[in-house]
PyMOL Python script that loads the backbone (N, CA, C, O; Angstrom):
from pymol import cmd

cmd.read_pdbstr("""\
ATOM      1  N   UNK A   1       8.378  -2.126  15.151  1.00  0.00           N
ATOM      2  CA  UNK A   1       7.540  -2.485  14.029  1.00  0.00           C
ATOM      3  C   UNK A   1       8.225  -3.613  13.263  1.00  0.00           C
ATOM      4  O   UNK A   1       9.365  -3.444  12.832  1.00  0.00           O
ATOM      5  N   UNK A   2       7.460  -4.948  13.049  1.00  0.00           N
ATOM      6  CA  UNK A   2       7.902  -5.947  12.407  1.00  0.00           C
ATOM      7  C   UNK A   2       8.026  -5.848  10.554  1.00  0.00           C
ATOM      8  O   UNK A   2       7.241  -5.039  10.060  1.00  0.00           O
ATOM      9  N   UNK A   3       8.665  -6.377   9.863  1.00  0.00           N
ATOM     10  CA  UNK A   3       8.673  -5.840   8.492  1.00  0.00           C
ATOM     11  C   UNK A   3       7.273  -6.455   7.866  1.00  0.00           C
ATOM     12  O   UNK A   3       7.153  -6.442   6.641  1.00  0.00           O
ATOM     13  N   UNK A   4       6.179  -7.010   8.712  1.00  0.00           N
ATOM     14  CA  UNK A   4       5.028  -7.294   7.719  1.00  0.00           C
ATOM     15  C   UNK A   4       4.270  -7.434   9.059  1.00  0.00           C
ATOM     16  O   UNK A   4       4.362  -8.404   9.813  1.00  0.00           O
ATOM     17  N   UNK A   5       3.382  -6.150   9.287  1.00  0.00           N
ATOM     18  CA  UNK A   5       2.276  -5.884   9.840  1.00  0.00           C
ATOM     19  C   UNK A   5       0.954  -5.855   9.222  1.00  0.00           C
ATOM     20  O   UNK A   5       0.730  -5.284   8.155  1.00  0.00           O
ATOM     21  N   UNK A   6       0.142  -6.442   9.867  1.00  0.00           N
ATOM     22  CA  UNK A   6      -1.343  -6.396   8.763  1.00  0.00           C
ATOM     23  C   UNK A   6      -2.463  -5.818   9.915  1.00  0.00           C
ATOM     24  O   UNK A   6      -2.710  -6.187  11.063  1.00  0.00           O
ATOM     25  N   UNK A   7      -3.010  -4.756   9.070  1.00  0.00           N
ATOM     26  CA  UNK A   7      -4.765  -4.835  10.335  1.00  0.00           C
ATOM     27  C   UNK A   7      -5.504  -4.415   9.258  1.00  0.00           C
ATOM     28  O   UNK A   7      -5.227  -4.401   8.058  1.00  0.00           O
ATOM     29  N   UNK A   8      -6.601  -4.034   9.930  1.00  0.00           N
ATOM     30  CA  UNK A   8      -7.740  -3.724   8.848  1.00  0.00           C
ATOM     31  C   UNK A   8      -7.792  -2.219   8.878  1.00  0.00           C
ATOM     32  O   UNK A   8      -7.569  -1.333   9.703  1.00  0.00           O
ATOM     33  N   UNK A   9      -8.247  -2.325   7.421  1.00  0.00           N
ATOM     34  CA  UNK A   9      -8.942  -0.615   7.650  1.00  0.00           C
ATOM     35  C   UNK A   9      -9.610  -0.353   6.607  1.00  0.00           C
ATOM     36  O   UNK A   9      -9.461  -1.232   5.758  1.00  0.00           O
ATOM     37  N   UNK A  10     -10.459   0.690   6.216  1.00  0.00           N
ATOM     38  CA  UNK A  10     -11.309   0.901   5.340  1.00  0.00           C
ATOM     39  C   UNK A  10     -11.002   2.162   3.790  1.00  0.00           C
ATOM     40  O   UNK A  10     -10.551   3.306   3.846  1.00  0.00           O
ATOM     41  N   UNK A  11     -11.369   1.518   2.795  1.00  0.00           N
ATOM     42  CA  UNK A  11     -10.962   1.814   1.402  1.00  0.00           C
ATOM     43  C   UNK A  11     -12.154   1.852   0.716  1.00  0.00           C
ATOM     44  O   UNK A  11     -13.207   1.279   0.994  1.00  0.00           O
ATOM     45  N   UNK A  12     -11.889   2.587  -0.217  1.00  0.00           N
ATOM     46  CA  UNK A  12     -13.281   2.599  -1.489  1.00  0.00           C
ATOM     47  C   UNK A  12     -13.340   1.570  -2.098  1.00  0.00           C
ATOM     48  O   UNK A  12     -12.507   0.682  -2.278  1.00  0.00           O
ATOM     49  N   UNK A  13     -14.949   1.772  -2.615  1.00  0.00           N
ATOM     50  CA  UNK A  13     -14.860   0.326  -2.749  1.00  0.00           C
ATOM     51  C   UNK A  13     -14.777   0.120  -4.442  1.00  0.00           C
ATOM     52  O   UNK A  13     -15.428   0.883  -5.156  1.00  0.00           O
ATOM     53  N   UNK A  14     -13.981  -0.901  -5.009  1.00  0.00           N
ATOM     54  CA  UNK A  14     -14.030  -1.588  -6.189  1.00  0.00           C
ATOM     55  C   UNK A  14     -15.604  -2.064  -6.857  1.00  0.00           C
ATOM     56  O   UNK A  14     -16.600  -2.478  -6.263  1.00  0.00           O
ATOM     57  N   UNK A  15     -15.398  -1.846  -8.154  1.00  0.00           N
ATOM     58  CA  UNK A  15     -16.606  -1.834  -9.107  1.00  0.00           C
ATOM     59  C   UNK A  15     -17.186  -3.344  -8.981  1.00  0.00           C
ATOM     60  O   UNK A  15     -16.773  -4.403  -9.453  1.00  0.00           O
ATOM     61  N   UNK A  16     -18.134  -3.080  -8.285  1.00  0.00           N
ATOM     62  CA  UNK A  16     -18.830  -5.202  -8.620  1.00  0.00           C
ATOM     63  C   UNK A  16     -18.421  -5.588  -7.108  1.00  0.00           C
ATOM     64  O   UNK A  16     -18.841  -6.721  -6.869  1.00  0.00           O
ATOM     65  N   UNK A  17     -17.706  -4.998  -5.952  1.00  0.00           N
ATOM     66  CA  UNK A  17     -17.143  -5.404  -4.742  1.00  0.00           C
ATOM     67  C   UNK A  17     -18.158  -5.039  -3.857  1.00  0.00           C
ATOM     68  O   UNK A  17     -18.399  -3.863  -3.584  1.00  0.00           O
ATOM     69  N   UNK A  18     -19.021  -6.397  -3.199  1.00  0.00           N
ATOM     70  CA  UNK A  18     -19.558  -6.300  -1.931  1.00  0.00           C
ATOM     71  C   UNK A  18     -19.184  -4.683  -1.065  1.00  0.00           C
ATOM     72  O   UNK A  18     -18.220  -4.054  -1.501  1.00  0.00           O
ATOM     73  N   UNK A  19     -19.984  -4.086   0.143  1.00  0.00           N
ATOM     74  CA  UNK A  19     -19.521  -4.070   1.128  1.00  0.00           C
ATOM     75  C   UNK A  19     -18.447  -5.107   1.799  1.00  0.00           C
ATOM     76  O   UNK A  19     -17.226  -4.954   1.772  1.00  0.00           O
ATOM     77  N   UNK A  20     -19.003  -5.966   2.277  1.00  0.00           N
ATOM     78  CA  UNK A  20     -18.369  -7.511   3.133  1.00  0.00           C
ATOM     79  C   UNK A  20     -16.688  -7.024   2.443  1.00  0.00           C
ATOM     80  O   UNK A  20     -15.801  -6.548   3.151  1.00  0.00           O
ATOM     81  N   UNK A  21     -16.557  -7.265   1.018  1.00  0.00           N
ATOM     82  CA  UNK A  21     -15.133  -7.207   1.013  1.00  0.00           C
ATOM     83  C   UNK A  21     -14.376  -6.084   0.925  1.00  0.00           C
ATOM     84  O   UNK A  21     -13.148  -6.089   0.840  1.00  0.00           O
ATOM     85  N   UNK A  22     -15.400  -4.663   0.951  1.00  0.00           N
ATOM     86  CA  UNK A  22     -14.954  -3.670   1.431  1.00  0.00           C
ATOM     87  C   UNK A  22     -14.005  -3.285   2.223  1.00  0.00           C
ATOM     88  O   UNK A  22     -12.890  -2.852   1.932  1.00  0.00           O
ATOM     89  N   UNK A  23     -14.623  -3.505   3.527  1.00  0.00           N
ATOM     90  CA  UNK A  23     -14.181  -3.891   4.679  1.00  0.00           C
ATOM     91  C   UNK A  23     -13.130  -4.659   5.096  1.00  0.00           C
ATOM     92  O   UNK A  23     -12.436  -4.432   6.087  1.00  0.00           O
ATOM     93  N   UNK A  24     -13.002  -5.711   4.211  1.00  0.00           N
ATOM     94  CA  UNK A  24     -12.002  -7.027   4.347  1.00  0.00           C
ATOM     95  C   UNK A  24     -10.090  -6.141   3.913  1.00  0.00           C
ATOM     96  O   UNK A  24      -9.296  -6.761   3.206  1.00  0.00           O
ATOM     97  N   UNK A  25      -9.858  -5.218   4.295  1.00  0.00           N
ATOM     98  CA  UNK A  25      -8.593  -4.347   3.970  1.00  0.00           C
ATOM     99  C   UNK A  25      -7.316  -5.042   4.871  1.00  0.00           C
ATOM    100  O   UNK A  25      -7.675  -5.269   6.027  1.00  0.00           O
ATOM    101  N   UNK A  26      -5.899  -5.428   4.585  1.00  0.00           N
ATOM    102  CA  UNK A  26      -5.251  -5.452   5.012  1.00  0.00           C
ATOM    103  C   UNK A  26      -4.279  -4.238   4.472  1.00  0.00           C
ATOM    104  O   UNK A  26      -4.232  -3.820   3.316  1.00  0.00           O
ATOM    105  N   UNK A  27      -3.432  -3.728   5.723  1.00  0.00           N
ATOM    106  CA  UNK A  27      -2.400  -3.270   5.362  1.00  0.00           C
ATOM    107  C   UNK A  27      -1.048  -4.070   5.701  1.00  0.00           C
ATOM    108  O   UNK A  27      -0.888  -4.802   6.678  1.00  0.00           O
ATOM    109  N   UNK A  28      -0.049  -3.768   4.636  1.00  0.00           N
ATOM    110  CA  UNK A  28       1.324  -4.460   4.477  1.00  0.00           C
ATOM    111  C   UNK A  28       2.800  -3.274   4.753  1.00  0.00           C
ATOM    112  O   UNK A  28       3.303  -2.649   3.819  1.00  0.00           O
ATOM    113  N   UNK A  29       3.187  -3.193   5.905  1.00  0.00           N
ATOM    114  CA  UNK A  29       4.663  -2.537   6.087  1.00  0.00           C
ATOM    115  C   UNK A  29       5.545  -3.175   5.946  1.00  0.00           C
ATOM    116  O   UNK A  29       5.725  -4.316   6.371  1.00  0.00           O
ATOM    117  N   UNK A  30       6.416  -2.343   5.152  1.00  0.00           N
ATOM    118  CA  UNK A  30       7.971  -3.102   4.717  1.00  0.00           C
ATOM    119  C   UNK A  30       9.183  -2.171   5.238  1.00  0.00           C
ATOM    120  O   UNK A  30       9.220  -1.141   4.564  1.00  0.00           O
ATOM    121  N   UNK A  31       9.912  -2.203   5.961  1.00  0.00           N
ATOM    122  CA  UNK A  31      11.014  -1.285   5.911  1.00  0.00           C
ATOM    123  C   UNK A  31      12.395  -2.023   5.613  1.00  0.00           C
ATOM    124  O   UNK A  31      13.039  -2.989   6.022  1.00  0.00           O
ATOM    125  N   UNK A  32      12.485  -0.919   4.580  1.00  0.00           N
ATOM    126  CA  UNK A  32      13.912  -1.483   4.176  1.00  0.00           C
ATOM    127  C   UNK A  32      14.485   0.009   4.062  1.00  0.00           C
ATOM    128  O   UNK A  32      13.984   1.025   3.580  1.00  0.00           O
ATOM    129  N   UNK A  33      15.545  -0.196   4.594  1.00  0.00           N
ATOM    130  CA  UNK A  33      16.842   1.027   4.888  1.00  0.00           C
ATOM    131  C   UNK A  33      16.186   2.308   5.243  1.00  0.00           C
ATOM    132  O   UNK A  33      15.340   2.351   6.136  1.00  0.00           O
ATOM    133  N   UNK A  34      16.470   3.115   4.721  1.00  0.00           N
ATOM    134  CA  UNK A  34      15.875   4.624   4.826  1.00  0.00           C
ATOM    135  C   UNK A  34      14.519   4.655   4.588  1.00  0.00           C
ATOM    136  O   UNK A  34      14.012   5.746   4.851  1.00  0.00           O
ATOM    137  N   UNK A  35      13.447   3.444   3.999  1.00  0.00           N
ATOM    138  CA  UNK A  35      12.348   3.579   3.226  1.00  0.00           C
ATOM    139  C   UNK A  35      11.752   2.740   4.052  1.00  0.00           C
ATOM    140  O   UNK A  35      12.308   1.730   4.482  1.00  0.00           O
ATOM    141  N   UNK A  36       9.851   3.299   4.522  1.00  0.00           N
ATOM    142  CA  UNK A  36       9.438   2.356   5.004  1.00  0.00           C
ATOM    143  C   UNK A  36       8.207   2.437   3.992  1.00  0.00           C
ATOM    144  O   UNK A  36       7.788   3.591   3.902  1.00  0.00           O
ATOM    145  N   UNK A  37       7.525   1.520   3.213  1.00  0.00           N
ATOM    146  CA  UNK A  37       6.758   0.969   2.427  1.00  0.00           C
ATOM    147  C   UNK A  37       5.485   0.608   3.073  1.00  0.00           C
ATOM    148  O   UNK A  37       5.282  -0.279   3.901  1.00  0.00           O
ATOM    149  N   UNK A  38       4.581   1.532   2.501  1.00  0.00           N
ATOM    150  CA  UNK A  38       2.898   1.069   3.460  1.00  0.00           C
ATOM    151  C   UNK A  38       2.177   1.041   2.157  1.00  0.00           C
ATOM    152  O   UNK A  38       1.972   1.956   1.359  1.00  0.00           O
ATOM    153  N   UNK A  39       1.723  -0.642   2.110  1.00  0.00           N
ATOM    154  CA  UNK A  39       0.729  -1.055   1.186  1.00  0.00           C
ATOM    155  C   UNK A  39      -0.662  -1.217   2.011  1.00  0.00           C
ATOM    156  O   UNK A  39      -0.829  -1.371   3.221  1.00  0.00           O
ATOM    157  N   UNK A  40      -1.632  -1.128   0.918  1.00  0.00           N
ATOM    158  CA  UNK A  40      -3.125  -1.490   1.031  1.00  0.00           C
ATOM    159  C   UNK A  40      -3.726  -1.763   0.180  1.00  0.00           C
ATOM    160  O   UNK A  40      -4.015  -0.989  -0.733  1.00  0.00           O
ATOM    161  N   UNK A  41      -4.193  -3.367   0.293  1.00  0.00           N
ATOM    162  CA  UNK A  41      -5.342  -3.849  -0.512  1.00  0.00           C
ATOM    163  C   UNK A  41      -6.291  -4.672  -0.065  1.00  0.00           C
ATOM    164  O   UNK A  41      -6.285  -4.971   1.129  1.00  0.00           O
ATOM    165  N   UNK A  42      -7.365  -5.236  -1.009  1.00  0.00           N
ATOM    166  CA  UNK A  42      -7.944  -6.097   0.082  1.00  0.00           C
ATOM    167  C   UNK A  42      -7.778  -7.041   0.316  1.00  0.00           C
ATOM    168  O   UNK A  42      -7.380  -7.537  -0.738  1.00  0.00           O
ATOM    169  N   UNK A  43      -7.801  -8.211   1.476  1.00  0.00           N
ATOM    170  CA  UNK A  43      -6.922  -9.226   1.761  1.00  0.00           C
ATOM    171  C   UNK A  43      -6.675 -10.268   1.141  1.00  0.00           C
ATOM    172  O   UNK A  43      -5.687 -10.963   1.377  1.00  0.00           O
ATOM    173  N   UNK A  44      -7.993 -10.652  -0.199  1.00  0.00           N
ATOM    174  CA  UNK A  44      -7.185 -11.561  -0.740  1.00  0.00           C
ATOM    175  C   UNK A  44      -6.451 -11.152  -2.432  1.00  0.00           C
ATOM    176  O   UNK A  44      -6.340 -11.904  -3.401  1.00  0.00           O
ATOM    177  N   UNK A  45      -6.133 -10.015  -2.324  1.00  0.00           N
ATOM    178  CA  UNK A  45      -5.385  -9.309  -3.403  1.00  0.00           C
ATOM    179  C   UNK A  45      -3.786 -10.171  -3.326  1.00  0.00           C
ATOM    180  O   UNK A  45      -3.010 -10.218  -2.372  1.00  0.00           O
ATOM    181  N   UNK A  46      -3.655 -10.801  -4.701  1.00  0.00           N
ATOM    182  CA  UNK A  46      -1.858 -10.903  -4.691  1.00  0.00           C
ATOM    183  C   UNK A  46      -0.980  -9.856  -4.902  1.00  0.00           C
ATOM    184  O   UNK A  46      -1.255  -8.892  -5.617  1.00  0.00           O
ATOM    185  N   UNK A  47       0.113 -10.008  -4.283  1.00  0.00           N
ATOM    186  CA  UNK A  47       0.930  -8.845  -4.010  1.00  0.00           C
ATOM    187  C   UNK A  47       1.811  -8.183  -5.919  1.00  0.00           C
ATOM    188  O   UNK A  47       2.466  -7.229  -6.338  1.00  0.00           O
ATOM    189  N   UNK A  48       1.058  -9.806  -6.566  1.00  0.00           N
ATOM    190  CA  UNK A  48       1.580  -9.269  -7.447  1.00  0.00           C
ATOM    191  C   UNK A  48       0.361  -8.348  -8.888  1.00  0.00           C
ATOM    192  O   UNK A  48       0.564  -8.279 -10.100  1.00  0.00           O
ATOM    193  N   UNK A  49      -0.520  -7.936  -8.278  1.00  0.00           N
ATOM    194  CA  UNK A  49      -1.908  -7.380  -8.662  1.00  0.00           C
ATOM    195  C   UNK A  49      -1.805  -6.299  -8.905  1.00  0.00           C
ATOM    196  O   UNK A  49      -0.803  -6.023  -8.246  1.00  0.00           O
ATOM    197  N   UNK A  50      -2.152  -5.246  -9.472  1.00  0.00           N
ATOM    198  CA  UNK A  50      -2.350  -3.582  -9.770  1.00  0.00           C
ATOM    199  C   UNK A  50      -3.476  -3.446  -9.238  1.00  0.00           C
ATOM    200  O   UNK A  50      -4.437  -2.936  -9.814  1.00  0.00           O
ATOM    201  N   UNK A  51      -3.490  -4.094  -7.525  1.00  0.00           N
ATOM    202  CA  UNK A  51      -4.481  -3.331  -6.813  1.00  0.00           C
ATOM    203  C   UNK A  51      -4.329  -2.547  -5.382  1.00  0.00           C
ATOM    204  O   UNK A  51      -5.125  -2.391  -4.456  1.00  0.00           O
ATOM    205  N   UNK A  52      -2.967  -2.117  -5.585  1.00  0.00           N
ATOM    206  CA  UNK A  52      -2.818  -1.967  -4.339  1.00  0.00           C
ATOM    207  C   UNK A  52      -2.260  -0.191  -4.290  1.00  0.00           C
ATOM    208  O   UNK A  52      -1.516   0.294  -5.142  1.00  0.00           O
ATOM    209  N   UNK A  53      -2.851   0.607  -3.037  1.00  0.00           N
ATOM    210  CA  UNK A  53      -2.092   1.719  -2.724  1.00  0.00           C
ATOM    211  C   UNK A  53      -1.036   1.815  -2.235  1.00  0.00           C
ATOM    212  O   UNK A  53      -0.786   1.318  -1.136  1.00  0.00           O
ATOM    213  N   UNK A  54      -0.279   2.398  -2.855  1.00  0.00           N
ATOM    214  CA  UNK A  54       1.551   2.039  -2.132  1.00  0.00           C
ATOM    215  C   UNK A  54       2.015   3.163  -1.729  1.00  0.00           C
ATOM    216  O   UNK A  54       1.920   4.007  -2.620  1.00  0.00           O
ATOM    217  N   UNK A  55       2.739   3.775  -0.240  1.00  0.00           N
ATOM    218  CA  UNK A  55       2.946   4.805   0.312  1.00  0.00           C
ATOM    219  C   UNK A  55       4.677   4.331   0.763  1.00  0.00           C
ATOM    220  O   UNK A  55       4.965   3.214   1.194  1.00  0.00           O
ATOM    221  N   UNK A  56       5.750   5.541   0.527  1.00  0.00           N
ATOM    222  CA  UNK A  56       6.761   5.442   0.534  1.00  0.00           C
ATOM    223  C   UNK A  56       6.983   6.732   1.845  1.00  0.00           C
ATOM    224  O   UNK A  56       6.684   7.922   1.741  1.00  0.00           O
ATOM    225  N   UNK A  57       7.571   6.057   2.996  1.00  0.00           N
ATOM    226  CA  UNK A  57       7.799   7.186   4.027  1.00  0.00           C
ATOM    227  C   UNK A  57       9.740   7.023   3.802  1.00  0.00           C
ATOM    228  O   UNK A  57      10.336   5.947   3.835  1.00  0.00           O
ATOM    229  N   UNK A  58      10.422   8.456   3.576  1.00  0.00           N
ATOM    230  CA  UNK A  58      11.539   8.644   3.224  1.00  0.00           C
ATOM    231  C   UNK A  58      12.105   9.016   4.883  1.00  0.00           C
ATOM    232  O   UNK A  58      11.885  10.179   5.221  1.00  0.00           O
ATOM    233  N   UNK A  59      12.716   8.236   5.792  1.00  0.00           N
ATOM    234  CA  UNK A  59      13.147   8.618   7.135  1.00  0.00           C
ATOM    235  C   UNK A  59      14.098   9.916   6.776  1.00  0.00           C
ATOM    236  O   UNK A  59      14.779   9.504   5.837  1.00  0.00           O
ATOM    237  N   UNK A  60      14.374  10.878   6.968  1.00  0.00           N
ATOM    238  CA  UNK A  60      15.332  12.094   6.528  1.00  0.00           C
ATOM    239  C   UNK A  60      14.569  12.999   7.545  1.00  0.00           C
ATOM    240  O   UNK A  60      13.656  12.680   8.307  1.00  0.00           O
ATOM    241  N   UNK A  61      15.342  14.546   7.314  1.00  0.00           N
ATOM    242  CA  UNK A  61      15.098  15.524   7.942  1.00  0.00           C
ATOM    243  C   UNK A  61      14.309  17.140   6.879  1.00  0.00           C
ATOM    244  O   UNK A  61      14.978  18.116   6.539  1.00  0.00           O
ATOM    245  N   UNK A  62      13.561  17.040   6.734  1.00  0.00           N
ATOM    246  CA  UNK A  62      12.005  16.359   6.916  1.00  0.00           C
ATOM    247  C   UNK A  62      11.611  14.715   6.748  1.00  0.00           C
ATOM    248  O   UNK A  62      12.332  14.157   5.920  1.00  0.00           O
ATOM    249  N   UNK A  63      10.774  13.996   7.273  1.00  0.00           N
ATOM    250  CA  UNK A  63      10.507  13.028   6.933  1.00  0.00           C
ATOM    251  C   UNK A  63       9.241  13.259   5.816  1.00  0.00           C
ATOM    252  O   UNK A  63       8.491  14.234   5.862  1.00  0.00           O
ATOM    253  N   UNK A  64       9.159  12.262   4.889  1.00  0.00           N
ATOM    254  CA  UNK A  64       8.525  12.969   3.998  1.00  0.00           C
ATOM    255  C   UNK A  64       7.842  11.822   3.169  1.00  0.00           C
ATOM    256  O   UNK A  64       8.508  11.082   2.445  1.00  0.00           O
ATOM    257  N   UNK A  65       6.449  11.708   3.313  1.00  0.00           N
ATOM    258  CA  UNK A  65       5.312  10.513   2.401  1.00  0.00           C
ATOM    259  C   UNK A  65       5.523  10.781   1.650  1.00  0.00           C
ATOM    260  O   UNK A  65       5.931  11.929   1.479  1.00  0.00           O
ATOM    261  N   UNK A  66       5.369   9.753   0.499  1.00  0.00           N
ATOM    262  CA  UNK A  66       5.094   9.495  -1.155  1.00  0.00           C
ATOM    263  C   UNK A  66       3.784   8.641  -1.499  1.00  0.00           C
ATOM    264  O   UNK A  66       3.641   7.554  -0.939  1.00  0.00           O
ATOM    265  N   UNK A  67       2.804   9.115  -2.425  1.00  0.00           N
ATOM    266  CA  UNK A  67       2.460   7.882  -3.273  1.00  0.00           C
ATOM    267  C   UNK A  67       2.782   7.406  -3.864  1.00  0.00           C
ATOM    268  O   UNK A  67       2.981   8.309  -4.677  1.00  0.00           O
ATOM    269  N   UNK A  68       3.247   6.215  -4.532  1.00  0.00           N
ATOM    270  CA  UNK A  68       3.685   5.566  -5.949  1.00  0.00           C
ATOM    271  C   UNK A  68       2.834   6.274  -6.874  1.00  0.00           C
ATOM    272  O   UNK A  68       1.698   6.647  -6.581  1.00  0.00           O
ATOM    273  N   UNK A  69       3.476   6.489  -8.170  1.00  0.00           N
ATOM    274  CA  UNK A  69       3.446   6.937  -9.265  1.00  0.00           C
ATOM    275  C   UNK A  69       2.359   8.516  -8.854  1.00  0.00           C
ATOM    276  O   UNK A  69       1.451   8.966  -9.554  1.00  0.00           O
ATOM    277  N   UNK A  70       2.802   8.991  -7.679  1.00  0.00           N
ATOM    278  CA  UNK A  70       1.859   9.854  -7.525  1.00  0.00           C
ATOM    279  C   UNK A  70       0.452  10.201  -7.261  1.00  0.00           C
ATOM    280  O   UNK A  70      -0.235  11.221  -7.321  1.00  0.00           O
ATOM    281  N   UNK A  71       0.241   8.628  -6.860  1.00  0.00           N
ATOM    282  CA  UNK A  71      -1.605   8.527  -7.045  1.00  0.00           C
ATOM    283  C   UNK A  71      -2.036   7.828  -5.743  1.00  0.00           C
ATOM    284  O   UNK A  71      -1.344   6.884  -5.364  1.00  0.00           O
ATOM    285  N   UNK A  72      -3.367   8.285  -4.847  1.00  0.00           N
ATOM    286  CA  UNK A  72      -3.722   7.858  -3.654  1.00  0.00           C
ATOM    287  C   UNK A  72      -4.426   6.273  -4.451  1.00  0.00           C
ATOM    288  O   UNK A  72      -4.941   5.411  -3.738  1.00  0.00           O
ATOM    289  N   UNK A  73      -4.358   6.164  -5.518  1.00  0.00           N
ATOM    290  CA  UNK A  73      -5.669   5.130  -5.830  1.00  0.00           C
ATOM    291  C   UNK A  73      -5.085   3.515  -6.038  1.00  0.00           C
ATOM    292  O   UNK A  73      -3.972   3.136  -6.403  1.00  0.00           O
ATOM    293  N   UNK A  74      -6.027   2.912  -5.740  1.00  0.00           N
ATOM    294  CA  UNK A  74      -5.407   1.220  -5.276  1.00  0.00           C
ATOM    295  C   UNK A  74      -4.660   0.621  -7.191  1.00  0.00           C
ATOM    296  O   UNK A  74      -5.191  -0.170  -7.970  1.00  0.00           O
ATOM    297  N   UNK A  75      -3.762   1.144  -7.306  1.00  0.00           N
ATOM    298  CA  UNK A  75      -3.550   1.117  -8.792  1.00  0.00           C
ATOM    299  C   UNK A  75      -1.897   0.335  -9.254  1.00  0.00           C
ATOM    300  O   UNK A  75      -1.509   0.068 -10.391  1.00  0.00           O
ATOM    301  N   UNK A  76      -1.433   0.195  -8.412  1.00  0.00           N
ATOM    302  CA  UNK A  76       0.235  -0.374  -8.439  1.00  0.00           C
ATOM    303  C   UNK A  76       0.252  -1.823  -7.692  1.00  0.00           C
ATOM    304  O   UNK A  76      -0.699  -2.408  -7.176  1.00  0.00           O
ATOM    305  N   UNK A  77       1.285  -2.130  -7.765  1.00  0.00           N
ATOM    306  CA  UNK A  77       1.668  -3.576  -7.607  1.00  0.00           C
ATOM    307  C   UNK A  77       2.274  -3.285  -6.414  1.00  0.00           C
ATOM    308  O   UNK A  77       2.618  -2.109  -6.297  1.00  0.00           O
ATOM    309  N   UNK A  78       2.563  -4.203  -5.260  1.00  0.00           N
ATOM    310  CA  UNK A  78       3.093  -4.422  -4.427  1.00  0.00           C
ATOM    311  C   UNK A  78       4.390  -4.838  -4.499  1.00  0.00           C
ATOM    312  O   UNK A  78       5.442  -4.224  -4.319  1.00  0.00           O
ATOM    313  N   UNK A  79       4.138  -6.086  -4.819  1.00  0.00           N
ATOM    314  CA  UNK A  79       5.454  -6.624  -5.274  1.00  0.00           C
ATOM    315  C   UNK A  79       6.876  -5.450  -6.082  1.00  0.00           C
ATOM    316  O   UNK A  79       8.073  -5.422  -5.796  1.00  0.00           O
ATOM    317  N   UNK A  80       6.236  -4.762  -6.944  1.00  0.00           N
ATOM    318  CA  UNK A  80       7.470  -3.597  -7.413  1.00  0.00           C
ATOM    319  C   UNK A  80       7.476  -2.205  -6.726  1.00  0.00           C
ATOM    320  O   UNK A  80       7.368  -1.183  -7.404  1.00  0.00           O
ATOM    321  N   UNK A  81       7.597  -2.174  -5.454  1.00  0.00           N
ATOM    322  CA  UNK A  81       7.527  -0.963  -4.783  1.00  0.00           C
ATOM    323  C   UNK A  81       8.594  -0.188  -4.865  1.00  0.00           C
ATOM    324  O   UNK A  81       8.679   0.983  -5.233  1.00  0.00           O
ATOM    325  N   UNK A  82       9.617  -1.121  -4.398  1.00  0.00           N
ATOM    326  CA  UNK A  82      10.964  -0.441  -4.933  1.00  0.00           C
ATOM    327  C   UNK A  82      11.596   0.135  -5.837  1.00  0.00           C
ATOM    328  O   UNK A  82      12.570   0.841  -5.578  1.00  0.00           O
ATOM    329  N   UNK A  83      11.158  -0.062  -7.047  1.00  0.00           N
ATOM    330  CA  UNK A  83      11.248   0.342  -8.309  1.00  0.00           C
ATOM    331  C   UNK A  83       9.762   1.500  -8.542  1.00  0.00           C
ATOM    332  O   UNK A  83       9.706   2.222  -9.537  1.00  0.00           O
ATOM    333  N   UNK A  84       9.144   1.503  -7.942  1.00  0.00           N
ATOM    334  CA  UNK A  84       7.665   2.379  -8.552  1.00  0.00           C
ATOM    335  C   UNK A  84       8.761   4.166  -8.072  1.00  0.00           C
ATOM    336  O   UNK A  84       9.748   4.298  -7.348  1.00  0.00           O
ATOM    337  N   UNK A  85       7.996   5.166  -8.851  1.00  0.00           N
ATOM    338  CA  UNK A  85       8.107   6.042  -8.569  1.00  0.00           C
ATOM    339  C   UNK A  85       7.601   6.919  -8.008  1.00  0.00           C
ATOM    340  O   UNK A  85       6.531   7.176  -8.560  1.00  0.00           O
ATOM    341  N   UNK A  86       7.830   7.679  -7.005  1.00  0.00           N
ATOM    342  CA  UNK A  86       7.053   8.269  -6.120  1.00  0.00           C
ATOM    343  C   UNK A  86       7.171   9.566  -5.918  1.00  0.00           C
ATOM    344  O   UNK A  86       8.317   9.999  -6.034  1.00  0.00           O
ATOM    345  N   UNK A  87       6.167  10.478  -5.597  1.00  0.00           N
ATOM    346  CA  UNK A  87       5.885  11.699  -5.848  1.00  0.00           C
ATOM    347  C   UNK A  87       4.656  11.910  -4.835  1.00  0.00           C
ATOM    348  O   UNK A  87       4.086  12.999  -4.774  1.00  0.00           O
TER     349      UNK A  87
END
""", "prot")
cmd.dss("prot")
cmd.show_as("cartoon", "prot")
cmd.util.cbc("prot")
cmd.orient("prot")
C-alpha cells in the first residue's frame, strides 16, 4: 500500500450537494509508523476543510479502528489527523 491511495466510494450526501458529486468520493491513506490514517471526502474537498471522515487503524495486538474525535461524520480536517483525537 502506497502512502496516498485514492478510489471512489460512496458517502451521504451534503446539504445543497448534487447526486453527481455524491458519488464523486475519494479516499486518502496515510501510514505513518504504527498508524495508518483513512480519510474521506469528496474529491474536490481541501485537505485543509472540516469535511472530511478520518479513521485511525492502531497496528497492535488487537488491531484496533478509531474515528477522529469519535464521530463517523465528514466533520474534521485532514490535514490535522495526527493531532485529532480518536475514540
Amino acid at each position: 500500500m502506497s502512502r496516498s491511495d485514492f478510489k471512489k466510494a460512496k458517502r451521504p450526501r451534503y446539504q445543497g450537494e448534487t447526486e453527481a458529486e455524491q458519488e464523486n468520493i475519494i479516499t486518502i491513506i496515510d501510514e505513518a509508523g504504527a498508524y495508518t490514517y483513512i480519510g474521506n471526502s469528496y474529491a474536490s474537498a481541501s485537505a485543509s476543510e472540516s469535511v472530511w471522515k478520518v479513521r485511525r487503524i492502531t497496528e497492535a495486538n488487537p488491531l484496533r479502528v478509531e474515528f477522529a474525535s469519535g464521530s463517523a461524520e465528514y466533520v474534521n480536517i485532514w490535514n490535522n489527523r495526527a493531532t485529532l483525537d480518536y475514540s
